[in-house]
Backbone as a ProteinNet text record, in pm:
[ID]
protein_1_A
[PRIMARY]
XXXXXXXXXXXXXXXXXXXXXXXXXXXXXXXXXXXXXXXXXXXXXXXXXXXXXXXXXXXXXXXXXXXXXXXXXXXXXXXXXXXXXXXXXXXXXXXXXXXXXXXXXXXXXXXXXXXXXXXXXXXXXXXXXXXXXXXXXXXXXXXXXXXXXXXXXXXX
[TERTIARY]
1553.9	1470.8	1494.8	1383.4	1409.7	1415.7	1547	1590.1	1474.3	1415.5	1357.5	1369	1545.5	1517.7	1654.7	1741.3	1906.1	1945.8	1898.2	1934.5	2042.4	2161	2291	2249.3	2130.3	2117.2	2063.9	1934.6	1821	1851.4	1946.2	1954.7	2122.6	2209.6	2368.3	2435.8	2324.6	2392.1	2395.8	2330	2291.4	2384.6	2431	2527.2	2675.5	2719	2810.3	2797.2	2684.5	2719.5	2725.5	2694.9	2748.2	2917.7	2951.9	3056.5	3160.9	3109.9	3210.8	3218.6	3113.2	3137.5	3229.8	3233.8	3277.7	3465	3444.7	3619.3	3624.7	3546.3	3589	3632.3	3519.9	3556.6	3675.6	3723.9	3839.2	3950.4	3926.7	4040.4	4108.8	3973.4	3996.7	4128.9	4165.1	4286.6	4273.9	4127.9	4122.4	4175.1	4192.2	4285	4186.8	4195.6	4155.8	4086.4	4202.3	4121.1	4007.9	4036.1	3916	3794.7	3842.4	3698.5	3628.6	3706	3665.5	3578.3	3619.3	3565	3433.5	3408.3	3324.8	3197.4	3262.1	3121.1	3089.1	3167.5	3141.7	3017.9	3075.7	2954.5	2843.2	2843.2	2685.2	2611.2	2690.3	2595.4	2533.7	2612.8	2558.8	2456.1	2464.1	2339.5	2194.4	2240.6	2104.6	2033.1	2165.4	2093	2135.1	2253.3	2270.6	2325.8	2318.6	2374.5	2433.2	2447	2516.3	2631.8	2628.4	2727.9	2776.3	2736.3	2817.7	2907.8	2831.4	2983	3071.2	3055.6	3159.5	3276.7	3240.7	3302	3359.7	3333.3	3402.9	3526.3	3451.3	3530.9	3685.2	3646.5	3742.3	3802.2	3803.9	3857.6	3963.3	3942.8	4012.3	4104.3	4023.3	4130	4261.8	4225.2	4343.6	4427.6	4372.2	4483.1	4431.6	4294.2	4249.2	4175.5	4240.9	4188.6	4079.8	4046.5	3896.3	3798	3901.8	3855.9	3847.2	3883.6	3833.7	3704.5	3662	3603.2	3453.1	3468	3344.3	3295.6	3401.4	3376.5	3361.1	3305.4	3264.6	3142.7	3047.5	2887.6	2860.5	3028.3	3071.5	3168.2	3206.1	3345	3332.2	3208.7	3250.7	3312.7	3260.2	3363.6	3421.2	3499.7	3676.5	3771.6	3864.7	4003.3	4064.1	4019.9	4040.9	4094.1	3955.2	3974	4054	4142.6	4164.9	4062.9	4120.9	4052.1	4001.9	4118.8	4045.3	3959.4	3971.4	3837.7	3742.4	3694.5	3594.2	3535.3	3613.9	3533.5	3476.5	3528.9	3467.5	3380.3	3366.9	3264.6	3121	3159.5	3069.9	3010.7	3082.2	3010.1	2953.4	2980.1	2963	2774.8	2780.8	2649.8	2574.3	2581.5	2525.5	2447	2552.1	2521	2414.8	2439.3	2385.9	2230.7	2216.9	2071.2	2011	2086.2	2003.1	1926.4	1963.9	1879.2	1830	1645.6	1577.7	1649.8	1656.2	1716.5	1812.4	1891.8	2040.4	2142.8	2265.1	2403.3	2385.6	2446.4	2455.8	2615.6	2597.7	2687.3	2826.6	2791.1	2904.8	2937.4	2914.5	2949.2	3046.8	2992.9	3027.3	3189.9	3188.3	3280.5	3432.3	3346.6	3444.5	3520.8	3445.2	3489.3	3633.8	3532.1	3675.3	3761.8	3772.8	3919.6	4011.4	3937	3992.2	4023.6	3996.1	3932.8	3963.3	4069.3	4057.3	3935.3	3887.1	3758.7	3747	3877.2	3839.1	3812.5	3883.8	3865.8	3744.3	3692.2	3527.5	3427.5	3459	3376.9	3423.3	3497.4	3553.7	3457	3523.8	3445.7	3283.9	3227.5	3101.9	3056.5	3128.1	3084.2	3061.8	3181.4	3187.1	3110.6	3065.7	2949	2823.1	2786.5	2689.8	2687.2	2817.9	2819.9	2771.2	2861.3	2798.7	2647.8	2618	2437.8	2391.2	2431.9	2365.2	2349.6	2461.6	2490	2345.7	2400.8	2296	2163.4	2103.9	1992.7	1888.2	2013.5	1940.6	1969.8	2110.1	2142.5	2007.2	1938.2	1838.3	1705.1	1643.6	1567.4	1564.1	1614.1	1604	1630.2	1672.2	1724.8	1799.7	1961.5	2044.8	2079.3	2148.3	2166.5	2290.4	2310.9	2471.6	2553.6	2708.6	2748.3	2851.3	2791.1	2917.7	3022.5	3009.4	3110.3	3267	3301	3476.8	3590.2	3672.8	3744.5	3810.6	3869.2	3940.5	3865.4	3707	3618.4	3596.3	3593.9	3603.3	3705.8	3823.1	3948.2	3980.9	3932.5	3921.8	3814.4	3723.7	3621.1	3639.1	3738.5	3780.6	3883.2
-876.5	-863.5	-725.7	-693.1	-541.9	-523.7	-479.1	-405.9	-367	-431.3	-437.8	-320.8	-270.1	-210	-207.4	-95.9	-94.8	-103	-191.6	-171.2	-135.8	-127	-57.2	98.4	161.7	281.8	311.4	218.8	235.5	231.8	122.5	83	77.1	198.4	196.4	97.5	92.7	14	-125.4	-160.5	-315.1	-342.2	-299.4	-341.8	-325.6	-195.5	-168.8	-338.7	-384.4	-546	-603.8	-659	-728.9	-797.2	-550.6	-567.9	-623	-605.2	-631.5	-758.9	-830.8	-999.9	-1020.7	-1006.5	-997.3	-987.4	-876.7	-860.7	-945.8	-989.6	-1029.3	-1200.8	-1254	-1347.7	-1392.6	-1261.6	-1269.1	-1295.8	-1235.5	-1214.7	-1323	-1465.3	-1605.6	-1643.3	-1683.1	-1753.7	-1848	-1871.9	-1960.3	-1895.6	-2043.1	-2006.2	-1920.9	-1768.9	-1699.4	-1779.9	-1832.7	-1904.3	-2017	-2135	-2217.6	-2118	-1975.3	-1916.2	-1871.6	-1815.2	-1752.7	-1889.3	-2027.9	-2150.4	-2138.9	-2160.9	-2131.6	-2039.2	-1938.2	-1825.8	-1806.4	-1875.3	-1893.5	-1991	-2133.1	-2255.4	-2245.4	-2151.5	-2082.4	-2056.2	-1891.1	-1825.4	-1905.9	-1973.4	-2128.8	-2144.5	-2209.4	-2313	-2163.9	-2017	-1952.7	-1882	-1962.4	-1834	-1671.8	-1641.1	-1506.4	-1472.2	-1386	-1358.2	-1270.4	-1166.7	-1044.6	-1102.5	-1166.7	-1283.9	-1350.6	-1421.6	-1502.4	-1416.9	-1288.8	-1259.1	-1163.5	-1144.3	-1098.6	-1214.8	-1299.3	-1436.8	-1454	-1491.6	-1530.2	-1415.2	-1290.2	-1206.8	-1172.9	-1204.3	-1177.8	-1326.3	-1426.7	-1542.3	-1509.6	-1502	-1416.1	-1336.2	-1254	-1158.5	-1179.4	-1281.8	-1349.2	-1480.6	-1496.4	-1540.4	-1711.2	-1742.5	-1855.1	-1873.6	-1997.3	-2040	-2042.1	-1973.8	-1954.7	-2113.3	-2211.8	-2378	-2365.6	-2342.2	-2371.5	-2313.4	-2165.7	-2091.3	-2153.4	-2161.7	-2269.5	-2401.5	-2471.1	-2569	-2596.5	-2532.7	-2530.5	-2588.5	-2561	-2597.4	-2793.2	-2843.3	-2964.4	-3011.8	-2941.3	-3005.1	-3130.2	-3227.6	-3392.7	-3448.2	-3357.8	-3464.7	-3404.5	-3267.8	-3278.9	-3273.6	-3290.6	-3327.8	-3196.6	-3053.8	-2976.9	-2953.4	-3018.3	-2918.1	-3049.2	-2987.2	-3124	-3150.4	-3259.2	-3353	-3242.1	-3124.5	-3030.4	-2944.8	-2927.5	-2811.3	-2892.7	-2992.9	-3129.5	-3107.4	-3129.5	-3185.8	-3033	-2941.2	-2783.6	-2757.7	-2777.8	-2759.6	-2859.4	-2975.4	-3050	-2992.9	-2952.4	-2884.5	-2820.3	-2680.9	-2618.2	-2603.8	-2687	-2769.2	-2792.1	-2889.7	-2926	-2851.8	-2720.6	-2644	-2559.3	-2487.5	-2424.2	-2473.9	-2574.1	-2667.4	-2708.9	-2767.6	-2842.9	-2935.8	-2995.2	-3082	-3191.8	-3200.7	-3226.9	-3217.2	-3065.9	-2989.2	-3029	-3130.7	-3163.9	-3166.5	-3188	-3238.9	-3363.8	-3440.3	-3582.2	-3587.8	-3656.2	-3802	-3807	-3842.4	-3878	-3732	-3597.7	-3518.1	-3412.1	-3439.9	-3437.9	-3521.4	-3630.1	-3697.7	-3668.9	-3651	-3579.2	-3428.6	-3387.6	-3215.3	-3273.7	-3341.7	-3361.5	-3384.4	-3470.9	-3527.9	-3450.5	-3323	-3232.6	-3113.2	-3062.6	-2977.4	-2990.1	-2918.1	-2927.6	-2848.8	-2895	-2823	-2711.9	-2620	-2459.1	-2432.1	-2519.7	-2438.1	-2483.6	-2638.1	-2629.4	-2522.7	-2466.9	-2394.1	-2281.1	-2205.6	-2094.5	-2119.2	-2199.7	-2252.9	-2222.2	-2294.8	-2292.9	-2158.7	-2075.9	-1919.4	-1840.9	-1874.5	-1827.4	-1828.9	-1994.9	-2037.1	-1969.1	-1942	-1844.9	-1712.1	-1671.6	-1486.7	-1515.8	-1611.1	-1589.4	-1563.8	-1698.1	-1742.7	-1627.1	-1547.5	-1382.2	-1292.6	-1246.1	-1226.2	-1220	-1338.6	-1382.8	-1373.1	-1394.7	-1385.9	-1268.9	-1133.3	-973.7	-926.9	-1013.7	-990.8	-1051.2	-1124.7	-1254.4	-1167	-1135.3	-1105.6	-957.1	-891.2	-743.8	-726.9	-829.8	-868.6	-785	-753.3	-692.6	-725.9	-596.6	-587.3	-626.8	-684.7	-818.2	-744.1	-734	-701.1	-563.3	-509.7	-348	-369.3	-514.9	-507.1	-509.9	-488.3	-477.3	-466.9	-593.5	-661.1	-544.4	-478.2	-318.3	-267.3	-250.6	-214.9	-263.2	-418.8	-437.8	-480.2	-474.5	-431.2	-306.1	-214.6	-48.5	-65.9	-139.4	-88.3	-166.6	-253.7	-341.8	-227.6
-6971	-6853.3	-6791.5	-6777	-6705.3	-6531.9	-6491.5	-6369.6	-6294.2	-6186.1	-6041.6	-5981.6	-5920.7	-5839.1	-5801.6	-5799.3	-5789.1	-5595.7	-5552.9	-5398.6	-5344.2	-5435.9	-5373.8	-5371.5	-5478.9	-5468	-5384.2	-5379.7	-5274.2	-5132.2	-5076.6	-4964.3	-4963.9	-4991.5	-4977	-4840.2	-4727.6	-4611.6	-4638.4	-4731.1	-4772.2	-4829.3	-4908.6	-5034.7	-4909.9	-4825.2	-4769.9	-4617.5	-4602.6	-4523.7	-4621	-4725.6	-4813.4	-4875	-4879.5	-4919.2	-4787.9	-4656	-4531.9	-4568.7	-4573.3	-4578.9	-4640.5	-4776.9	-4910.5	-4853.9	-4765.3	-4781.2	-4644.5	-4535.8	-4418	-4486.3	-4587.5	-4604.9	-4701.3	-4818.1	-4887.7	-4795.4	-4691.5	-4595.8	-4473.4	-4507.4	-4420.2	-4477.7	-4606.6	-4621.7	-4745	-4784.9	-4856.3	-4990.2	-5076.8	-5220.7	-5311.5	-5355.3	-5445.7	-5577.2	-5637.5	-5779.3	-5728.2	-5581	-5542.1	-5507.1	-5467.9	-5434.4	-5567.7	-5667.9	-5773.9	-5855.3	-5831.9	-5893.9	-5814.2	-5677.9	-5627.1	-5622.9	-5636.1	-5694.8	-5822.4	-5938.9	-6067	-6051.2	-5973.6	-5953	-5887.8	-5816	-5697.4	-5773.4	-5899.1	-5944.3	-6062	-6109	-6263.9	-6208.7	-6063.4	-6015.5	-5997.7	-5913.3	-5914.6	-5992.8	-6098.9	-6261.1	-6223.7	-6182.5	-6137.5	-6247.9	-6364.3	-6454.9	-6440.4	-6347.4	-6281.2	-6259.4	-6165.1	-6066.3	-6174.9	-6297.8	-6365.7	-6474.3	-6496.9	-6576.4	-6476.2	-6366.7	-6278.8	-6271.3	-6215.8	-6144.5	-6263.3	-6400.5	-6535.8	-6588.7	-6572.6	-6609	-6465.5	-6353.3	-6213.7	-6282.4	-6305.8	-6382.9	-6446.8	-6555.1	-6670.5	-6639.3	-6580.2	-6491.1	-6445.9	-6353.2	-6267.3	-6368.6	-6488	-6542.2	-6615	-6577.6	-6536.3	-6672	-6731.8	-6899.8	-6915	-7025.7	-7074	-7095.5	-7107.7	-7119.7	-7007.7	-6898.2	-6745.3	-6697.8	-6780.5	-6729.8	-6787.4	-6909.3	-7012.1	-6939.4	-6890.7	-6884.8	-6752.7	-6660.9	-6546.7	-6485.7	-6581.8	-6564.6	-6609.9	-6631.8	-6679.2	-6557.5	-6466.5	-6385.7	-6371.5	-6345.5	-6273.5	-6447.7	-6560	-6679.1	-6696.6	-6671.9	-6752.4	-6673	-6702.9	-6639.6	-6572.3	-6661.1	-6625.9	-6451.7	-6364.1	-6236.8	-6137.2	-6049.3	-5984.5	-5875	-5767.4	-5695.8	-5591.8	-5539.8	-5437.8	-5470.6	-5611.5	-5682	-5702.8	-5734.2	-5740.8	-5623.1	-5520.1	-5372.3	-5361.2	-5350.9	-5306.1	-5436.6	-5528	-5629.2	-5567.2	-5570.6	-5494	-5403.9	-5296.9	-5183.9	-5218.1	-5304.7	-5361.3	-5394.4	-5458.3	-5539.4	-5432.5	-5307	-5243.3	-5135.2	-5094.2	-4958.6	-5062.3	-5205.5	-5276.7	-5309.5	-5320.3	-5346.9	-5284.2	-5112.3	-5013.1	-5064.1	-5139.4	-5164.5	-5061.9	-5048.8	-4934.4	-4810.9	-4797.7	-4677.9	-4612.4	-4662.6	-4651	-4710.9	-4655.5	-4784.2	-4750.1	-4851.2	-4825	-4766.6	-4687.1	-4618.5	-4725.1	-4855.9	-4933.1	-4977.4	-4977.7	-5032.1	-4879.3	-4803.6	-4674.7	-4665.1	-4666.9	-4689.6	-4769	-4877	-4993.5	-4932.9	-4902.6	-4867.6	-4742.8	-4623.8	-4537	-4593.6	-4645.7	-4700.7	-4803.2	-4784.5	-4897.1	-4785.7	-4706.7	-4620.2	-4498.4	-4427.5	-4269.2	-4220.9	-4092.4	-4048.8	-4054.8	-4025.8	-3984.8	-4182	-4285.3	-4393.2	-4453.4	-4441.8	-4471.6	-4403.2	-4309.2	-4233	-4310.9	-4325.3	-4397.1	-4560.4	-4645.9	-4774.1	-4763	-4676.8	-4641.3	-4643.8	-4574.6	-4560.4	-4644.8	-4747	-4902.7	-4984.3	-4944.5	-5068.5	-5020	-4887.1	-4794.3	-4927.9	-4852.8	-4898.1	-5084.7	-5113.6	-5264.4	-5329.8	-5225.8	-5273.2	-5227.2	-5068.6	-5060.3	-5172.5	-5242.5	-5336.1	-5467.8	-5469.9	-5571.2	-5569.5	-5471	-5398.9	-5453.9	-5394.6	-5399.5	-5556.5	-5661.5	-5781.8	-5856	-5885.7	-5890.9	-5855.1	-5749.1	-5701.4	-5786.3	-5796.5	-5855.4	-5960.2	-6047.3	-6210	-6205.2	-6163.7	-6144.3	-6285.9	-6364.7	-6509	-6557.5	-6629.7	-6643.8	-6727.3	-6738.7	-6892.7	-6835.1	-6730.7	-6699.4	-6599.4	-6572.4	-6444.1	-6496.2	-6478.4	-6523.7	-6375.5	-6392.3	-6261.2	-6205.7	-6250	-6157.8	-6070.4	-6124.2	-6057.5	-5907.1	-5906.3	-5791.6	-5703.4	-5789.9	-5678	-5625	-5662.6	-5645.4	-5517.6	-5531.2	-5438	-5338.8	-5265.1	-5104.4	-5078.1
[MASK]
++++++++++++++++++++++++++++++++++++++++++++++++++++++++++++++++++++++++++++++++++++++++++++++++++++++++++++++++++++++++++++++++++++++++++++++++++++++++++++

């Protein structure tokens, strides 16, 4: 698919709020590898292929089994992820899809009990900044395949 339109070139201030989010929200507290599960599962669900081999490759990176990384677009069947990566994948899924412009009740449920409030609200934000992300990656057929993880530890 051919490249739209490079808006970090076009519009450098866009990409520079992006990147604030990006580090304001690295910088809440939540667990690195649950976020890295997280924006792996956003970008699955928006078809961000930019976003999915970043998130796979920042995976890897950090150390995180390539059976974990595969088998993601599968989490409710393998054993792989535990009960707190389940419930935030769930969410995950849910805030990401809205499905008929809500979360459900039971997925809601799940998250509390996994989740003190300030960190579902934190989580929530994440899964926000990601789907942003994705959004303008998606929308402009942002080109997949050059990102390399140094890269974006060099650039926070």
């Amino acid at each position: 698919m051919k490249p739209r339109l490079d808006y970090a070139a076009e519009a450098p201030e866009v990409r520079a709020i992006l990147l604030d989010l990006w580090k304001k929200v690295s910088a809440l507290g939540l667990d690195e590898q649950l976020l890295r599960l997280v924006y792996l599962r956003a970008s699955q669900i928006n078809g961000c292929a930019f976003c999915i081999d970043m998130h796979a490759k920042d995976m890897r990176a950090a150390g995180e089994s390539e059976q974990r990384v595969y088998m993601m677009s599968a989490w409710r069947e393998s054993p792989l992820y535990d009960e707190t990566e389940k419930a935030a994948l769930a969410w995950t899924e849910a805030v990401t899809r809205l499905e008929n412009r809500e979360v459900a009740d039971e997925v809601y449920d799940l998250a509390r009990a996994h989740f003190q409030p300030a960190d579902l609200a934190k989580l929530t934000l994440a899964i926000v900044e990601i789907n942003c992300w994705n959004r303008f990656n998606v929308a402009f057929r942002t080109t997949p395949g050059g990102y390399k993880p140094v890269a974006r530890a060099k650039a926070g």
